[in-house]
N, C-alpha and C positions, 0 to 999 in steps of 0.2 A: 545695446550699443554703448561702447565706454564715453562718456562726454569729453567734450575739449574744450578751453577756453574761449570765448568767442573776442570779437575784436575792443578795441574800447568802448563805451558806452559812447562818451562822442562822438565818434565816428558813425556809430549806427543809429544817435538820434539824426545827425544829421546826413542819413544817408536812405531810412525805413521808419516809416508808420504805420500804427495796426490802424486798422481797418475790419471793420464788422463785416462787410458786406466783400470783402477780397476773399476768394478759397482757403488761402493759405493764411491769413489773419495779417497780412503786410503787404501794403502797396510803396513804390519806391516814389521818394520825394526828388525835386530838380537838385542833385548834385552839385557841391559847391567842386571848381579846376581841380582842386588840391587833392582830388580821392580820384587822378587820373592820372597816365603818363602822358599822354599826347590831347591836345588840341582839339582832335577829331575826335579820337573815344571821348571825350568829355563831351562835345555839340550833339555827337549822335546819339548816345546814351540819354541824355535828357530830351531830347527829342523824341523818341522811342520809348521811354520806361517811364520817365516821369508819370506821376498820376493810374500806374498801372499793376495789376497782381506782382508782385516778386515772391517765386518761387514757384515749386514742380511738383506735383504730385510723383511719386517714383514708392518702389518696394524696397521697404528693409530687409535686411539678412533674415528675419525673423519674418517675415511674407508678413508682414502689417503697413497698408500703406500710408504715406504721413509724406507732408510740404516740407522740401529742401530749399534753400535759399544760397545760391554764388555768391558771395561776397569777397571781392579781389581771386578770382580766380580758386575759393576753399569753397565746398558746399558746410553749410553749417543746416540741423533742424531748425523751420522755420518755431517750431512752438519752445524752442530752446531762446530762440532771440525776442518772439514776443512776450515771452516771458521777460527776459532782459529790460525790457524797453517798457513793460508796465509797471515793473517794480525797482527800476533805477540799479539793479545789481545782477553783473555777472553771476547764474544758478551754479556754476564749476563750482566743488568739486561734485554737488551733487546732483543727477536724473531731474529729470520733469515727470512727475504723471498726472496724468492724463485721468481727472476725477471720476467722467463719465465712461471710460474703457472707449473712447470715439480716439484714436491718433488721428484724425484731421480736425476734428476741433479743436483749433488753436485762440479759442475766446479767452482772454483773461482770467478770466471767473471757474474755468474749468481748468484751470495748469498749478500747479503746487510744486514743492519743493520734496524730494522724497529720497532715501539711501535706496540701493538695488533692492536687499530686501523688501522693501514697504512698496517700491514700486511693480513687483513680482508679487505679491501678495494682491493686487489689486489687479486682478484679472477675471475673464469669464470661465465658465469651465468650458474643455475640450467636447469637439462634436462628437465623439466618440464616447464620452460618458454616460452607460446607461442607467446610471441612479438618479439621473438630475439634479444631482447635488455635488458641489465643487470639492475634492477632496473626499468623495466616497464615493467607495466600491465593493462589489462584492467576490468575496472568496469563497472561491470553488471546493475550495477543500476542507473548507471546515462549515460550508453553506450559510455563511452569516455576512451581513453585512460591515467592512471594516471601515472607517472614519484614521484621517491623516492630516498631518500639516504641515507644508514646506517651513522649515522657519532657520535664518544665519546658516542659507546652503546642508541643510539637514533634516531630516524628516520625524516630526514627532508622531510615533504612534498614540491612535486615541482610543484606541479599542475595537472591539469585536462584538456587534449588537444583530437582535434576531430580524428588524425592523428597519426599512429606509431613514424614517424618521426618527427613530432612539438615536442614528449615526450622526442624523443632519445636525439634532439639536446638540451631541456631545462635538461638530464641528464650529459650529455655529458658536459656542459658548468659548472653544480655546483660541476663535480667530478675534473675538472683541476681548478675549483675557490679553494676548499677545501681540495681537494687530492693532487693533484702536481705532481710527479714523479710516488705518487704507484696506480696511477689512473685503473682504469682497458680500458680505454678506450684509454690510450696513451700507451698500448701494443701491 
């Protein structure tokens, strides 16, 4: 999902607070007129939201589901704004991930700052994997098993070993050379 800027930080201290205990990690504060057109949306809208979850559980493009937040009529991700709002700065231009691989855990403590790669790097493997190991597989044609790594929209080959585990540990070692922190293997 490409991020967008989200609104001003004023606006959204004074308008959203996290919240441990909300799904979505933000509950909506009483609105001050000024973040309304009319009279009425401002009386009902605090009367109604104040003190209560803001935002939606819904599915991404990408079937992971994760808390959306309406904000003047834009949905923004909510772990994109409490992000915002616990660390005083718009995260644009770059992703959030998500440290524990949870998209709805939007706790502070689990949201970072990350480029696409680092945050693509920090995933589980696919149900469909039968090596149990992220980035290895085995080839049929040469009957070994082969060890990979996505890395800057590209795939480094890491070899071709006789063994699951020869693969894992030659995966294992180029994801903490190249990855670092959003390794998926130092989770």
């Amino acid at each position: 999902m490409t991020p967008h800027p989200l609104p001003p930080l004023s606006y959204l201290n004074e308008a959203l607070e996290i919240s441990a205990i909300a799904p979505s990690g933000l509950v909506w504060k009483s609105r001050p007129r000024e973040h309304f057109r009319t009279h009425r949306g401002w009386k009902i809208s605090n009367t109604r939201d104040a003190g209560r979850n803001a935002g939606n559980l819904s599915v991404s493009g990408d079937g992971d589901p994760r808390y959306m937040v309406k904000i003047n009529q834009l949905k923004y991700p909510a772990h994109r704004v409490v992000f915002a709002l616990a660390n005083d700065r718009d995260p644009y231009p770059m992703e959030i991930d998500h440290i524990d691989r949870n998209p709805i855990n939007n706790h502070p403590s689990n949201l970072r700052t990350a480029t696409r790669s680092q945050n693509a790097s920090n995933r589980s493997r696919a149900r469909c994997n039968i090596s149990g190991v992220l980035g290895v597989t085995f080839c049929k044609r040469t009957r070994k098993w082969m060890a990979q790594l996505g890395l800057n929209k590209k795939t480094l080959f890491l070899g071709r070993f006789d063994s699951v585990a020869e693969a894992a540990i030659a995966r294992r070692e180029a994801e903490e050379k190249h990855q670092g922190a959003f390794a998926a293997s130092t989770q």
